[in-house]
VEXDREN-2710 file (C-alpha; in Angstrom, 1 decimal):
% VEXDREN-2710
k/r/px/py/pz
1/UNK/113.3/99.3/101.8
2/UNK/111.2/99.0/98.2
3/UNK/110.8/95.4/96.9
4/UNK/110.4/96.4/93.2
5/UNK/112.7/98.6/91.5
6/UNK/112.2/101.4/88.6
7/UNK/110.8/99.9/85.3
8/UNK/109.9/96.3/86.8
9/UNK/106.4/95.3/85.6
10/UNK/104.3/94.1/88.5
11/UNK/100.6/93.5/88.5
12/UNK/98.4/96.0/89.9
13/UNK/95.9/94.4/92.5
14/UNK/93.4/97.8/92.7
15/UNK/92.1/99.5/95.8
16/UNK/88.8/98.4/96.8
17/UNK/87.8/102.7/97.2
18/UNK/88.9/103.4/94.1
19/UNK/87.7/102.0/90.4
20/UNK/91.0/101.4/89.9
21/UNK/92.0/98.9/86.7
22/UNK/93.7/96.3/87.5
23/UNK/96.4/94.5/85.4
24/UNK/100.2/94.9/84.4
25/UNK/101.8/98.2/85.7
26/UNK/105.5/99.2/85.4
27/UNK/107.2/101.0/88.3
28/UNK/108.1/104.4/87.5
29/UNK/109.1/105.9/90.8
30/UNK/110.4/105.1/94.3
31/UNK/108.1/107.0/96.5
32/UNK/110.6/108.0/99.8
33/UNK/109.4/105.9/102.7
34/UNK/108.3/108.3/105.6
35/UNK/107.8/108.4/109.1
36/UNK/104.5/105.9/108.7
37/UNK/106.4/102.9/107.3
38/UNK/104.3/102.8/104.2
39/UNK/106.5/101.5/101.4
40/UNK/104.5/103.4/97.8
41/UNK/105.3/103.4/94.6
42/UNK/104.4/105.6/91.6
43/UNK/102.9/103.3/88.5
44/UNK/102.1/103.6/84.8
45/UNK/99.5/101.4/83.3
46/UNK/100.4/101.7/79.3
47/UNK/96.6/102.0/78.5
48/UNK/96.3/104.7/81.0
49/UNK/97.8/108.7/80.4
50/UNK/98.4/108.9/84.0
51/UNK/100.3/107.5/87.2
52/UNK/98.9/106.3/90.0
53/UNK/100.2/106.0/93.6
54/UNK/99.9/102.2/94.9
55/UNK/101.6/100.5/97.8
56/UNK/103.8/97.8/98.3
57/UNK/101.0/95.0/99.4
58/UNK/98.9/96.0/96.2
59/UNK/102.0/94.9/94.2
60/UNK/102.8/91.6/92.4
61/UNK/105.0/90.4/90.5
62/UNK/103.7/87.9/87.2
63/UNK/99.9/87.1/87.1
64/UNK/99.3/85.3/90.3
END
């Protein structure tokens, strides 16, 4: 089950692998939850043209 619904702004906290920006995001997409568990999400920095993939436990919600 997803923690953060579509079009809630959580904050981003990057993957270490990637150069990934960290900061506000707003969730644009429910990504189905498979046979792995994983819980993902699709997100839209506003400063960015593109949508990245991030999962749950790189998700917060305000600043902290």
């Amino acid at each position: 089950m997803h923690k953060y619904s579509i079009g809630q702004l959580v904050y981003f906290e990057g993957a270490m692998q990637y150069d990934a920006a960290r900061g506000q995001y707003k969730i644009v997409r429910l990504v189905p939850i498979e046979r792995d568990n994983r819980v993902v999400y699709r997100i839209k920095n506003a400063a960015e043209a593109f949508e990245r993939t991030a999962e749950e436990y790189q998700l917060k919600t305000g600043l902290g």
